[in-house]
N, C-alpha and C positions, 0 to 999 in steps of 0.2 A: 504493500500500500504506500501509496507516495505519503511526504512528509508536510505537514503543515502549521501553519503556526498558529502561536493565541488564538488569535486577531479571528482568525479561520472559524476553528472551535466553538469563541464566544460568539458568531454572526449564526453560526447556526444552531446552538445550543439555545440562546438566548429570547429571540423570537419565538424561535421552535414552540418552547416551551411554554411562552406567554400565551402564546396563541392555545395550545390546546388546553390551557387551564381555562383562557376569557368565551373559549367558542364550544369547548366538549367535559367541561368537570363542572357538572349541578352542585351548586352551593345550598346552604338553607338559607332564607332571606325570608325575615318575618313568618315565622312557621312554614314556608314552602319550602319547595326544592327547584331552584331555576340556576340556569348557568349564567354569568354575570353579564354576558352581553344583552340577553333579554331584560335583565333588572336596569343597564342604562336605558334601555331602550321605552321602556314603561316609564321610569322616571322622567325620564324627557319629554315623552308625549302627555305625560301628566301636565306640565309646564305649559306647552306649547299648543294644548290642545283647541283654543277660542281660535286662534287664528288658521288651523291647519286647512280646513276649506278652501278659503282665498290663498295657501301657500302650495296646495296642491292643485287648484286650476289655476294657477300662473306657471305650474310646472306642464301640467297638460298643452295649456295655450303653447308654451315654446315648443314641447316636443312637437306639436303638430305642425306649427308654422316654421320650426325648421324642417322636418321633413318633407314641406308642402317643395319647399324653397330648394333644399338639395336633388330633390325630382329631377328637376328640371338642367340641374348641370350637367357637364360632362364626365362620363364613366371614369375617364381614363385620369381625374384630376390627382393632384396629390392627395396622399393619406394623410390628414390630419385627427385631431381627435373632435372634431364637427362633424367630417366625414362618417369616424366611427360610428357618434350619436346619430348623423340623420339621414345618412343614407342606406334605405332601407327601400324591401320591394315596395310594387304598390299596394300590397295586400296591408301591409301594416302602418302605411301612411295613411290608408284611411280607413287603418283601426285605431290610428291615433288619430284620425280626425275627427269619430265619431265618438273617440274618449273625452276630447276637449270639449264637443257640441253639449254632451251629457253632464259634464260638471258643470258647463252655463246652466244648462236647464235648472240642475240642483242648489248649484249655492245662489242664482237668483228667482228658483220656484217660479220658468217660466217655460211654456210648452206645455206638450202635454202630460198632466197629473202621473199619469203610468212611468211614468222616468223617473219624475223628481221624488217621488211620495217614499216616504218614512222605509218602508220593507223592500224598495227598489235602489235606484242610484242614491238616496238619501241614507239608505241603511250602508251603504259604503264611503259617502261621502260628507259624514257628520263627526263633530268633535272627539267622537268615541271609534269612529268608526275603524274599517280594516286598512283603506289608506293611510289616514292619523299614524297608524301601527305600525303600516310598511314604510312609513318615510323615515319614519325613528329608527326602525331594524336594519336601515337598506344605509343610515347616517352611518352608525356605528360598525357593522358588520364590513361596507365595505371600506370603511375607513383601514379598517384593522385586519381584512382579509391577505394584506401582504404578508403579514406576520406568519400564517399556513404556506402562502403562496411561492412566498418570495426567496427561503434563506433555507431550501434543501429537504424540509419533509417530505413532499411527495418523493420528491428522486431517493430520499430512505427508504422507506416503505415502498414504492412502486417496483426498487429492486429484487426487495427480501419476496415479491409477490410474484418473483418470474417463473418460480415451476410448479407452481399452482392455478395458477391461471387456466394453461392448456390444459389438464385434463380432467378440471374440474367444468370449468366453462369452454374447452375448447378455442381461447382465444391465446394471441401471442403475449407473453409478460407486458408490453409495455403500456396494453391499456390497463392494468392496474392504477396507472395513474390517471388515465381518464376519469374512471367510477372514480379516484381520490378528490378530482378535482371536485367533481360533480357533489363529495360526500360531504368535502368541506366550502364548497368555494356554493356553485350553483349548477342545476342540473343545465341549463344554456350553455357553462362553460363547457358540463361536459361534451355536448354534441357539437359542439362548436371545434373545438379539438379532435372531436373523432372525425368530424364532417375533415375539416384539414387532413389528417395524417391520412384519409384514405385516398382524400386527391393527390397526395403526394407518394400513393403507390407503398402505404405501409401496410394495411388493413386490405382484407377481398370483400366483396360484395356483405360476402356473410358475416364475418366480422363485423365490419362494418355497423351492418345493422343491428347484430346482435348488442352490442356493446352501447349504438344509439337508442334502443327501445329498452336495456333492462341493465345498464351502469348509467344510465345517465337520472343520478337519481336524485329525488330530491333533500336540498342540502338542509345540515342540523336549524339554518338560522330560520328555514321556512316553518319545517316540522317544532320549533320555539312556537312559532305564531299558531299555527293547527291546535296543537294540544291548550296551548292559551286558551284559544277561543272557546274551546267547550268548559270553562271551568277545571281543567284535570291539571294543572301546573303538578300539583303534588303528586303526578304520575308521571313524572315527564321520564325519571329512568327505562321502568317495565314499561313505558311505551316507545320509548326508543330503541330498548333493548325487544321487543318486538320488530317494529317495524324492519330493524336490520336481518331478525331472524327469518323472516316471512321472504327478505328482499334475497336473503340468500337461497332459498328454496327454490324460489322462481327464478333466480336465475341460474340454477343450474337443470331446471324444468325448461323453460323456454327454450336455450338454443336447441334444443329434440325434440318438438315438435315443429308443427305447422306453424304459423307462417316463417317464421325461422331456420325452420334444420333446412327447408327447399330452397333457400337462395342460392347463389352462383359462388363456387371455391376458386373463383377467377379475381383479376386486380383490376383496377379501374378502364386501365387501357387494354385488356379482355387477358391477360398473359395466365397462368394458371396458378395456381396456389404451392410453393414447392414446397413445403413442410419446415425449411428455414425456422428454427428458434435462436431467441438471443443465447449465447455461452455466457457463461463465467470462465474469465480469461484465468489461465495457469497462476497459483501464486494467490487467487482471491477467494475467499466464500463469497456468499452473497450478501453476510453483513456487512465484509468490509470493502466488497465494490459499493452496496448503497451507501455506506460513510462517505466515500473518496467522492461519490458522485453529489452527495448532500452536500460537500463541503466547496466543491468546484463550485456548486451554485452559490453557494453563501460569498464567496467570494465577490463572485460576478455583480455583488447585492451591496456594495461599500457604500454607495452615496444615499444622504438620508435626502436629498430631495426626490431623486428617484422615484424612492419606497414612497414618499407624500404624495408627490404625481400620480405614483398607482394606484394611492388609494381611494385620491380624490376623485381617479377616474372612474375605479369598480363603481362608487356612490352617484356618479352620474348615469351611468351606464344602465347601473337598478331603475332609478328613479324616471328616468326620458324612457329604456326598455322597457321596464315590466309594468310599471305605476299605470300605464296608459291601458295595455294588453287588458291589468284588471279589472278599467274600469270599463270600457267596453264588453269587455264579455261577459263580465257581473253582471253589470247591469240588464243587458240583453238578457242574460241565461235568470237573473232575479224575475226582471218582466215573464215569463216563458215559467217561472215554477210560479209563481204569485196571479199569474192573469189566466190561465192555460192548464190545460190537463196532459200536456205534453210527456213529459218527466215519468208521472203517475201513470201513465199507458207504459211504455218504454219501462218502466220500472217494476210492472206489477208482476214477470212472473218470477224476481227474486223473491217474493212476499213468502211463498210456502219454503222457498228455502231457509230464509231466517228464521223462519217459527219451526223448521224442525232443526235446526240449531238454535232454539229456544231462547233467542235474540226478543227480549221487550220489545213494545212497540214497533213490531215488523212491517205494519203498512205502513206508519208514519217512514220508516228507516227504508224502505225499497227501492222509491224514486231517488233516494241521495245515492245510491248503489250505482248508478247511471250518471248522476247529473254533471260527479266530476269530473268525465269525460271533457266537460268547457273546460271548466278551471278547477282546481283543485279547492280552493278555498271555500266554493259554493255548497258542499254538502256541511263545512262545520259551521257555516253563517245557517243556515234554513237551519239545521240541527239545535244550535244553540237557543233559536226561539221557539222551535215545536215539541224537542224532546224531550222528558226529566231523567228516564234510568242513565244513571252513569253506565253501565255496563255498556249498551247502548249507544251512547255517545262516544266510549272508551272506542269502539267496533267502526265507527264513521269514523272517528280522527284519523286510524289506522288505516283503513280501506284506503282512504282522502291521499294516504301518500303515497301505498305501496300498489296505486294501481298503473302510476307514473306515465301514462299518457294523458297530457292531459294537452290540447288544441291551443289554449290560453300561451301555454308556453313551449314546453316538449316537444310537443306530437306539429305544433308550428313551425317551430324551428325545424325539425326531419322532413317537413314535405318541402322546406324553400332550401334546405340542402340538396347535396347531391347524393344522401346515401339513401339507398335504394330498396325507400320502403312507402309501398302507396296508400290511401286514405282506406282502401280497402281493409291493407294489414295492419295502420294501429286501430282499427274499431275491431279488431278480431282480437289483436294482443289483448288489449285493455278489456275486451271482456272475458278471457283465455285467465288473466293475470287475478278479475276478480273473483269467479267462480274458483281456482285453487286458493286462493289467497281465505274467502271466506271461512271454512272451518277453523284454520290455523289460527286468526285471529280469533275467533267465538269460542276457541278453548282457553288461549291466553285470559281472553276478559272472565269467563267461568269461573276460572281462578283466581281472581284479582276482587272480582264484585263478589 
């Protein structure tokens, strides 16, 4: 192993560490149990919450008007981080522009009633509400997300994970880091990286997808907000430690079956699959290639404006990407459970399966089985105001994560990639992912409630 110094050591020890105590070690905070990112993240919206309406559609307004604006430019311009933020299909330019239309309607209570009203865009876009939440989580989380990202952990772990990879999931070592980013960072980064490294001929078709529909998963700081929402903070471990157990199940279910095990063992540019895996060179294990390679990165990580740069940019990135995503399709998907019997058809024939997994309230819980196929956050908003069994609720927060196609964001990003999976296959995964997913959970919660 090569030789390195302090300097080295403390750039990666030191974040490292911070990081996995502020983003993955639940603390007790006033009799609960939450990790401390979540506790700034409350306390701050606590603070800021009168004003957060007019500070989240002033946030809408720009994303949409700059995306309206970068349209129109040319492809080929430079990268800048404008670019980043607003050059986007047209699909999402006016889904943020229909995100921005909808906070007018709400925070000035005009248009029609069905938008703005209390259980619709008002139940997302009020002092209390899940924006309020996401802008506090998406401040801190991306602030401090370099601290995971930036000084070597993934390249730790991503290495120690190389020869488990292939024959548990069939894929090559190096998307271990993929699912890592996705576990700590967001599940966009992960398909966003996977979407890259297959254009660049690392990943085959199959991979590929495999790794975009079932590592790209969703990250701790969302699943903070999920379990928030239903009242369960003081479960947030056993439902973590769930969510991850169920997440590994299916994915080592998923790549063998349908839609998955069928795709193509070819490379992008059609070449075939040659069985190639990463080595550990002579002279290394694999813990002390992933040091040497944790520690090359840490390196690369000296300057602290940098690491500020990055983090300022994760927090715009949240904020102009996803803030907009939710309130469009909230909303839409809110109008559609609240006006409509939509959901409730589409969701009625889980109903006998909950009730012989003796799941409470299984009509009220059926249509949320389905719904967050939009968005993920929609079955524990409807859930919070019509359910009361915890167990119940315990069953929706989980579902909500581990069904991880979700259109809002995932299942979005994979169809405007290029990894080669169609609308057909995630409405197959995603209901493939909750019929196995359900029992697993409904014994967890048996347990617990």
């Amino acid at each position: 192993m090569k030789k390195f110094n302090m300097t080295s050591w403390i750039l990666f020890l030191v974040p490292s560490l911070l990081g996995i105590l502020l983003f993955m070690t639940p603390m007790k905070f006033d009799g609960e149990w939450k990790v401390p990112i979540a506790v700034f993240a409350n306390a701050l919206a606590g603070q800021i919450a009168p004003i957060m309406p007019i500070v989240a559609l002033i946030i809408l307004i720009v994303a949409a008007v700059g995306s309206v604006i970068y349209a129109f430019r040319p492809t080929n311009e430079k990268v800048t981080i404008f670019t980043i933020l607003f050059k986007v299909t047209p699909f999402w330019v006016i889904t943020r522009v229909i995100a921005a239309l909808f906070a007018i309607s709400v925070v000035f209570q005009i248009g029609p009633e069905i938008i703005w009203e209390e259980n619709t865009g008002g139940l997302l876009l009020s002092e209390e509400g899940l924006v309020t939440f996401l802008f506090t989580v998406f401040l801190f989380a991306g602030l401090l997300l370099p601290l995971l990202l930036n000084f070597g952990l993934l390249e730790f772990f991503g290495t120690l994970m190389v020869k488990v990879m292939r024959p548990l999931f069939k894929l090559p070592g190096r998307s271990s880091i993929d699912a890592l980013a996705s576990w700590v960072g967001d599940g966009t980064i992960g398909v966003l990286l996977t979407s890259k490294q297959y254009e660049e001929g690392h990943y085959t078709k199959k991979e590929a997808a495999i790794i975009g529909t079932t590592f790209s998963v969703v990250s701790i700081t969302f699943a903070i907000v999920i379990i928030g929402k239903v009242g369960l903070d003081a479960y947030f471990i056993p439902y973590y430690l769930t969510v991850a157990f169920v997440g590994f199940i299916l994915a080592l279910i998923m790549p063998r079956i349908y839609p998955l095990a069928q795709k193509g063992d070819e490379y992008i540019d059609g070449t075939p699959y040659k069985g190639d895996e990463e080595l550990v060179p002579e002279g290394h294990t694999s813990f002390s290639l992933g040091l040497e390679k944790a520690l090359e990165k840490a390196e690369t990580n000296k300057s602290l404006s940098k690491t500020v740069f990055s983090g300022i940019q994760n927090v715009l990135d949240m904020w102009i990407g996803v803030i907009p995503v939710v309130m469009a399709f909230g909303t839409l998907a809110l109008i559609f459970a609240e006006h409509t019997s939509v959901f409730n058809i589409i969701g009625k024939p889980f109903e006998p399966y909950l009730q012989l997994l003796n799941i409470p309230e299984a009509a009220e819980a059926a249509p949320l089985m389905v719904i967050g196929f939009t968005d993920m956050f929609l079955p524990v908003i409807l859930a919070s105001g019509t359910i009361t069994s915890q167990l119940t609720l315990f069953v929706v927060a989980t579902m909500s994560v581990v069904q991880l196609i979700f259109l809002a964001e995932v299942g979005g990003l994979l169809l405007g990639s290029k990894i080669p999976v169609s609308f057909l296959d995630l409405v197959v995964i995603f209901l493939l992912r909750t019929i196995i997913a359900l029992p697993i959970v409904a014994g967890v919660a048996h347990l617990l409630f």
